[in-house]
PAMIKOL-9230 format. One record per residue (C-alpha): x, y, z; residue in three letters. Coordinates in steps of 0.25 Angstrom, whole numbers, plus 5000, padded with zeros to 4 digits. Layout:
% residues N
XYZALA ...
This chain:
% residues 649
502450604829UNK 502050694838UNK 502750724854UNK 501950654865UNK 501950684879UNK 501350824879UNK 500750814892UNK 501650884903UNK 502550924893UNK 502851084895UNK 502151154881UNK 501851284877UNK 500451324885UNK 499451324872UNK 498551444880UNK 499751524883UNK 500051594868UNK 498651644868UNK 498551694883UNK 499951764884UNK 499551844869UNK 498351884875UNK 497351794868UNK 496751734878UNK 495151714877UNK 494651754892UNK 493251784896UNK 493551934893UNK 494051884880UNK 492851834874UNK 492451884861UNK 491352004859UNK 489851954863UNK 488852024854UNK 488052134865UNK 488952114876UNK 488652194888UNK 489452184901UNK 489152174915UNK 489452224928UNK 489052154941UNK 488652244954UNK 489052184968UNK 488652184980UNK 489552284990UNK 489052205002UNK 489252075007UNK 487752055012UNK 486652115010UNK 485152115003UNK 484952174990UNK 483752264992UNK 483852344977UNK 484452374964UNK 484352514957UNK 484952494943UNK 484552614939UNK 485852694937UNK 486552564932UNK 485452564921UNK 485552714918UNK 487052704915UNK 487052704899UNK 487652574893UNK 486952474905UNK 486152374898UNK 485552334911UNK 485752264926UNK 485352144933UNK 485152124948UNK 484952014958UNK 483452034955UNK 483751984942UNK 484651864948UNK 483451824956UNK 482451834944UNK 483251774933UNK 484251664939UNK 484251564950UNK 485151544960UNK 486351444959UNK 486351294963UNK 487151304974UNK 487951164981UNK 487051154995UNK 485551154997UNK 485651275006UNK 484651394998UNK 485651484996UNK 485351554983UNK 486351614976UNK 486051694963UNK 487051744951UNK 486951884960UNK 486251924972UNK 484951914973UNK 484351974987UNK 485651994993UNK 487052004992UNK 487951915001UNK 489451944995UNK 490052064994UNK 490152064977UNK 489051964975UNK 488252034962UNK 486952104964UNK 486852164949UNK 487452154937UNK 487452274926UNK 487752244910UNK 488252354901UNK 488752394888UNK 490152404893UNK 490952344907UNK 491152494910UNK 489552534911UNK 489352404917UNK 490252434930UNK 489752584929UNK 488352544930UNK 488452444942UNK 488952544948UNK 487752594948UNK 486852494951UNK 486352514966UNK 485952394973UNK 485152414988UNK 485952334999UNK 485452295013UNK 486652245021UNK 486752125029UNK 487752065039UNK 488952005033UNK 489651875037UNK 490851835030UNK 491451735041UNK 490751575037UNK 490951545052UNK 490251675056UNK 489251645045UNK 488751525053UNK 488451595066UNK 486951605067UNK 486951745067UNK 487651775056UNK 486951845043UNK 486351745035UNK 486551745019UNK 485651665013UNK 484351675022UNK 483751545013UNK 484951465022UNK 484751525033UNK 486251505039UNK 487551525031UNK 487951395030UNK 487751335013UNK 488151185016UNK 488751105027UNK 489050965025UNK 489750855036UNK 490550755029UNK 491250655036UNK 492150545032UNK 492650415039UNK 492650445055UNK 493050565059UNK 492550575073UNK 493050435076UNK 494550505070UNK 494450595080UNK 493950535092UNK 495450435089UNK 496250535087UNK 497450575094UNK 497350725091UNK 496550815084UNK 496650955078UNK 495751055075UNK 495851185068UNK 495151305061UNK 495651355047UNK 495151485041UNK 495451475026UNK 495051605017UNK 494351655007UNK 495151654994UNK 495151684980UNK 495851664967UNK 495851774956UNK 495951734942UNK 496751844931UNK 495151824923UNK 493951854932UNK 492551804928UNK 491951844916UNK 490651814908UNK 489851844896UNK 488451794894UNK 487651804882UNK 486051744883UNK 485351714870UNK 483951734872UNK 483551674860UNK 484251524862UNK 484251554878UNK 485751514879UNK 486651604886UNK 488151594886UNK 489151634894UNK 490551654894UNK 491451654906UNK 492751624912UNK 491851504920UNK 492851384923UNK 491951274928UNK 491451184933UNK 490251184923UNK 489451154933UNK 489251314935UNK 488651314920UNK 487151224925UNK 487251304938UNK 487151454929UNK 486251374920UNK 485151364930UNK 485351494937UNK 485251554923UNK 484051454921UNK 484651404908UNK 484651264903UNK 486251224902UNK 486151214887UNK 485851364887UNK 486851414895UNK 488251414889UNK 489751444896UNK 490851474888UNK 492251494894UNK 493351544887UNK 494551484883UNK 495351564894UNK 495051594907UNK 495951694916UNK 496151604929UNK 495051544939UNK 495551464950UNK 494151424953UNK 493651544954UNK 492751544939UNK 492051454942UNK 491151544951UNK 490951614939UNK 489551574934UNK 488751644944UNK 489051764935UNK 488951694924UNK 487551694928UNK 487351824931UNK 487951874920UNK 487151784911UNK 485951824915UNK 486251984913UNK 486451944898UNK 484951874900UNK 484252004906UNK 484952104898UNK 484952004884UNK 486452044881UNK 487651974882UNK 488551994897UNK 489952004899UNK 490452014913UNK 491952024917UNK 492252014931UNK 493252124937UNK 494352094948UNK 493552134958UNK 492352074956UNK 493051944955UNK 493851974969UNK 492452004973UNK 491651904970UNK 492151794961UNK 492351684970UNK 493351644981UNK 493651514988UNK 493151495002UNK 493651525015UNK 493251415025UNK 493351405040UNK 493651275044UNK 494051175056UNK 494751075056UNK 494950945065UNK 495850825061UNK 496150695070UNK 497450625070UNK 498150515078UNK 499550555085UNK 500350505071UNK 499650625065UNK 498850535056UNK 497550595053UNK 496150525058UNK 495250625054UNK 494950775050UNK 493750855052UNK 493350985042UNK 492351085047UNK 492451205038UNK 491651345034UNK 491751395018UNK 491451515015UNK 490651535002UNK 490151675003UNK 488751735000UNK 488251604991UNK 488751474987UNK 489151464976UNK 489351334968UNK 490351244969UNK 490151294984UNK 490251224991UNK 491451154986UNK 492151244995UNK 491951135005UNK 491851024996UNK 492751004985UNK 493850934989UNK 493050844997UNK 493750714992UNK 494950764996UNK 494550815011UNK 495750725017UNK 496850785007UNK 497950685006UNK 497650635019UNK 497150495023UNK 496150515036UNK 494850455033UNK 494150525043UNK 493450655039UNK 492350755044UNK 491950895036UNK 490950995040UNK 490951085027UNK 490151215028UNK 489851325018UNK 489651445022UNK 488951565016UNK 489651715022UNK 489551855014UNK 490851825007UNK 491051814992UNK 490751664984UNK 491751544983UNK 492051444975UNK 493051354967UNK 494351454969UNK 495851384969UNK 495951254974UNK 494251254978UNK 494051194992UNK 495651154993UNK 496351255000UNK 495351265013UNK 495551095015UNK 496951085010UNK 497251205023UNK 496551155034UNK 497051005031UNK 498351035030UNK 498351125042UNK 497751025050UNK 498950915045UNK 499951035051UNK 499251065063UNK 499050905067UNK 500450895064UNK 500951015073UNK 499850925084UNK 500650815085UNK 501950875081UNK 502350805068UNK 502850865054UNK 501550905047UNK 502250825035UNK 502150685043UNK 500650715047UNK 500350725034UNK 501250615027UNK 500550545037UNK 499250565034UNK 499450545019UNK 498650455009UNK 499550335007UNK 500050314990UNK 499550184991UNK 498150204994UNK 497750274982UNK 496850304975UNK 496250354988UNK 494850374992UNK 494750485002UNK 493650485014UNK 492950605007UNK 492850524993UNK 494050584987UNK 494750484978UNK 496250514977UNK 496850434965UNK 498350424966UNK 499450494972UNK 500750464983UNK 500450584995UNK 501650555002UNK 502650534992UNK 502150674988UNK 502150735001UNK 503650685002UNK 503850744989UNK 503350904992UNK 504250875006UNK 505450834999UNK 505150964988UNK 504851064999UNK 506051015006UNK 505350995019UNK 506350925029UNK 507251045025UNK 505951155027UNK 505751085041UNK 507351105044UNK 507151255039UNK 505951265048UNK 506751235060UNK 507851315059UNK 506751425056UNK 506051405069UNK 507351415076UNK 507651535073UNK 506351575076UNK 505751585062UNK 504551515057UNK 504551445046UNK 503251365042UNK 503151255033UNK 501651235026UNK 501351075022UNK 500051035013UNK 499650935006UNK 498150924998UNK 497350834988UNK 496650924977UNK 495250884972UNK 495550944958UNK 494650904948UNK 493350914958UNK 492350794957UNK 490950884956UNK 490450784968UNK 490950864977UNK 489950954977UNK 488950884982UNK 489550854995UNK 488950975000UNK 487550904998UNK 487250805010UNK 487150645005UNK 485550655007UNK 485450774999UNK 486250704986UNK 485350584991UNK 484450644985UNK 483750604972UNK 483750724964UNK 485150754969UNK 486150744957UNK 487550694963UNK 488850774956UNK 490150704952UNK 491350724942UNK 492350804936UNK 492350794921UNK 492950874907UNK 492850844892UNK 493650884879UNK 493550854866UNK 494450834857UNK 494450854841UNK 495550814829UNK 495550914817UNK 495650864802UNK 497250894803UNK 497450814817UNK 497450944825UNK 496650944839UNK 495751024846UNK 495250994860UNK 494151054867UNK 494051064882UNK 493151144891UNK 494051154904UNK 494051304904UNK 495551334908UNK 495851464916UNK 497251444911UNK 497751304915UNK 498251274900UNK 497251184897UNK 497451204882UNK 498951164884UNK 498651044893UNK 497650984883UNK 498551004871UNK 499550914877UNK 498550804883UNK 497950784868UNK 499250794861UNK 499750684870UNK 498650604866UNK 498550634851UNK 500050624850UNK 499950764846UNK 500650904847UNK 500051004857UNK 500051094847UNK 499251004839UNK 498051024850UNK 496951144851UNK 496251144864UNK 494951214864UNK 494651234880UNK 493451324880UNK 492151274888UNK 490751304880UNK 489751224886UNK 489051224874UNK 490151144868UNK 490951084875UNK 490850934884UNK 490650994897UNK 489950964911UNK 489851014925UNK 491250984929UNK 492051054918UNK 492951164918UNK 494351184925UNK 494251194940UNK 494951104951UNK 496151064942UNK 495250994932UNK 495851004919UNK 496950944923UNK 496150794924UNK 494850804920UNK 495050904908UNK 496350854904UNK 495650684905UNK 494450744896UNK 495650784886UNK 496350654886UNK 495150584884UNK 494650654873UNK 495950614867UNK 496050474868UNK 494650444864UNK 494850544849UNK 496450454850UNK 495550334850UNK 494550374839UNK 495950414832UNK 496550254832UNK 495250214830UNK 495050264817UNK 496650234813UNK 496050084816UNK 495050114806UNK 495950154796UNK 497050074796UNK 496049954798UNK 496649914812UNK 495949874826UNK 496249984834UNK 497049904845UNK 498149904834UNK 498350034837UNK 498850154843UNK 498850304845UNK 500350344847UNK 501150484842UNK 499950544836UNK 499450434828UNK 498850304827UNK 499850194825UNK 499650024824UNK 500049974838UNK 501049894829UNK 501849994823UNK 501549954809UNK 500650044800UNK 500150164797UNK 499950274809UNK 498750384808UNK 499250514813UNK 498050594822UNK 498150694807UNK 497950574799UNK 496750524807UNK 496150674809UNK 496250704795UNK 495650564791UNK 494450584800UNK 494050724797UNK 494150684782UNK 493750564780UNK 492750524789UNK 492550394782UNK 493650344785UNK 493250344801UNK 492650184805UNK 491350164808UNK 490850214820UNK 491850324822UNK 491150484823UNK 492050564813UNK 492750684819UNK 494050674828UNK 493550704842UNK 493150644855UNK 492650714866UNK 493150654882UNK 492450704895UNK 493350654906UNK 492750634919UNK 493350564934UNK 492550434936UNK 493150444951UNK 492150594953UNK 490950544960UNK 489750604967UNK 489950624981UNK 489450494989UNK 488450485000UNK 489750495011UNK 490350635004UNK 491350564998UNK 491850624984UNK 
């Protein structure tokens, strides 16, 4: 009989043996590719300026420099990114006619080594004309500023006016109002592992394949697809079983993906690109930094009417998908913890000649989480009350969840004030207040910071559609987006062993721990017992356009796929005991690693006795029943729908 109740147990981490003896498999790792030649990426030294010329005749003297590809050949051979707003802004794997970051690529040179590469770009020379520069989003708006993308004709990618309940009428009742600005900055994570690639195309069966540190979402995968003008079934991602860290930031890696994909198409050998520090300080990708102003309505109490959102993000030169989740993500969750109904948002995204954003730490969070919460502070020092009251004030009630926020976000159990009181009662608050005092007195300051935040982990992809106006998803061709879904698959060996397969590409969460405990729990197993297999191939693995690790995901969605998978191959399990011991399923029970009579009478088949049963005798499976111990389970939150015609989510 084997131990139950694995799950939150403390156990040996299962990746740990192999990544502290150095036998981790990272992108850098990966084992010899027949030909490979490695690449270099020239960058622009400008922020903004046109791209009159290339002379690559230097670089292509140097011996060792298989060849180099330019923008000319970005234009020629690729499209341009789907990008999340119907403004023409075309943005290319590299530049194309001009440069608009300072590190955006203009050329990229493959050679026999990493060392000739980087000697050779060196050498490239590339023919700049300068333009004006604006880096500031609220400078970038003045209609003298230098424009970016001349096809727009303004700065401004997407703006959308979302407005929930009455907020005009909140404010016209309110006792007072309070309105600030907030400047949040531009920021970025940096992962031990930057990006890497290696592509190989097979001009014989037009596949190409790529390996890379890419972490999701999968949606990326179509997006290349296209600009490479591949069917998807011809273009294959493979991430390895490791990856060095991320915190968002890899999955802004398939532009170069791209890139490097189509120099192993021109130059017909196999690529592999490492990125340096640098390069990755340079231009990886960064979160935004926003402008915003801030306006909330509230009654003398300090209970909250209404909130008005007006904010500028700065995505840089491009945008680049998911952009403009900078300003959408957590839509559902726009009123935090707080129960006001009444809520208007003016959402602008903003183009400047700054680097590229996207998913990086807590995506889109940080930015709402600082201005709510300093509003909450200055409303509170308005009217003179502790910032704790205003807010315990203001709080959703325990009894009225689940909870459907104003902006569609469904909140499906929790207690906000007994957990509130809790973090008080931790931090020592009354005590902290005493302190302060005393403090002040004497002529010290002391500060005491208070927050409070609901987190959209997971991420419903219908949120990304809110940048789009109702008439535009109105449309007939439109295709409306929703969900957040993950799979696994899991098989019994001949000796009762297991082996499950998931393709949740971990940056060092311990999935592979985490797993091994959920299906021992469920097989009344031993961890040890479990091999997890978590490496994505979207060649062979169960995957869709919302798979990979990104916005806590794992935790639920993967985890639930694991469970599932489980449960259905435990089901198959009693089912065929049923079979053999001649017994209606209902008579019985899976318990302790075998199935058992629900009467305690009779024989019991042990998960070994069944495996080995199965994979040797598949005439002894009843009729009907596919031999082989597997099932496969995709999990997906029924509760994930399309953005409605109100911009609810």
């Amino acid at each position: 009989m084997s131990e139950t109740g694995w799950i939150g147990k403390s156990v040996k981490r299962v990746e740990d043996a192999r990544l502290l003896t150095g036998r981790g498999t990272f992108i850098d790792d990966h084992p010899p590719v027949a030909n490979l030649r490695h690449a270099a990426i020239v960058r622009s030294p400008l922020a903004h300026a046109k791209i009159r010329g290339y002379d690559l005749s230097a670089a292509l003297a140097l011996p060792g420099v298989v060849g180099v590809i330019t923008g000319k050949d970005v234009a020629r051979q690729t499209k341009p990114f789907a990008v999340g707003v119907t403004a023409p802004i075309h943005y290319y794997c590299a530049a194309t006619d001009r440069v608009r970051f300072v590190g955006e690529p203009v050329a990229v040179v493959v050679a026999k080594s990493r060392y000739i590469a980087e000697d050779a770009a060196d050498l490239v020379e590339v023919d700049y004309e300068p333009l004006p520069v604006v880096v500031d989003p609220e400078r970038a708006l003045e209609a003298d500023a230098p424009v970016l993308h001349e096809a727009v004709g303004s700065n401004l990618a997407g703006n959308r006016r979302l407005v929930y309940g009455d907020p005009d009428r909140a404010f016209r009742e309110a006792d007072v109002v309070v309105n600030e600005r907030f400047s949040f900055p531009k920021y970025g994570s940096t992962p031990i592992e930057t990006y890497g690639v290696i592509a190989r195309w097979d001009l014989l069966d037009g596949v190409c394949t790529v390996w890379s540190n890419f972490m999701g979402p999968f949606i990326m995968h179509p997006l290349t697809a296209r600009v490479l003008g591949l069917p998807e079934n011809k273009l294959r991602f493979i991430v390895p079983a490791d990856i060095g860290g991320s915190f968002g930031i890899k999955s802004s890696i398939y532009p170069y993906i791209a890139l490097i994909a189509l120099a192993a198409k021109q130059l017909e050998v196999p690529v592999k690109w490492i990125e340096d520090r640098r390069e990755h300080l340079l231009a990886s990708s960064s979160g935004t930094d926003r402008v915003a102003y801030r306006e909330v309505a509230a009654r003398k109490d300090g209970t909250i009417l209404g909130m008005r959102f007006k904010w500028l993000d700065n995505v840089g030169g491009y945008i680049r998908s998911p952009e403009p989740g900078c300003s959408f993500r957590p839509i559902g969750n726009f009123v935090g913890p707080y129960r006001f109904q009444h809520l208007e948002v003016d959402a602008s995204v903003v183009m400047t000649n700054k680097s590229l954003t996207g998913p990086n730490r807590g995506y889109a969070c940080g930015h709402l989480y600082f201005e709510t919460e300093g509003m909450m502070d200055r409303l509170a020092d308005r009217l003179g009350l502790d910032p704790v009251e205003v807010r315990r004030k203001n709080l959703v009630q325990a009894d009225q969840f689940p909870y459907r926020t104003p902006t569609g976000g469904l909140y499906d159990s929790g207690d906000y004030p007994a957990a509130f009181d809790r973090a008080l009662e931790l931090a020592r608050y009354d005590e902290l207040r005493r302190e302060q005092a005393k403090a002040r007195a004497a002529g010290r300051y002391v500060g005491i910071g208070l927050a409070l935040a609901v987190d959209p982990s997971v991420s419903n992809m219908g949120y990304v559609a809110t940048a789009l106006d109702p008439q535009f998803r109105a449309k007939p061709e439109y295709l409306p987006k929703s969900g957040a879904v993950d799979s696994a698959t899991i098989k019994i060996d001949p000796l009762g062993r297991v082996i499950a397969i998931l393709a949740t590409t971990p940056q060092g969460q311990g999935h592979q721990t985490v797993v091994s405990q959920i299906v021992a729990d469920e097989l009344g197993l031993v961890p040890q017992d479990i091999t997890v297999v978590d490496e994505m191939d979207t060649f062979t693995r169960v995957w869709s356009i919302s798979s990979g690790t990104y916005s806590s995901r794992f935790g639920s969605v993967g985890t639930s796929a694991v469970a599932l998978a489980a449960r259905k191959l435990k089901a198959k399990l009693v089912a065929y005991a049923a079979h053999l011991m001649e017994l209606p399923v209902a008579a019985l029970e899976f318990r302790d690693g075998a199935v058992r009579p629900r009467s305690g009478r009779g024989p019991a088949y042990s998960v070994k006795d069944l495996a080995g049963r199965a994979h040797w005798n598949t005439e002894s499976l009843p009729e009907g029943m596919e031999p082989a111990l597997q099932a496969t389970a995709v999990f997906g939150f029924t509760v994930a729908k399309a953005v409605d015609a109100e911009d609810r989510v």
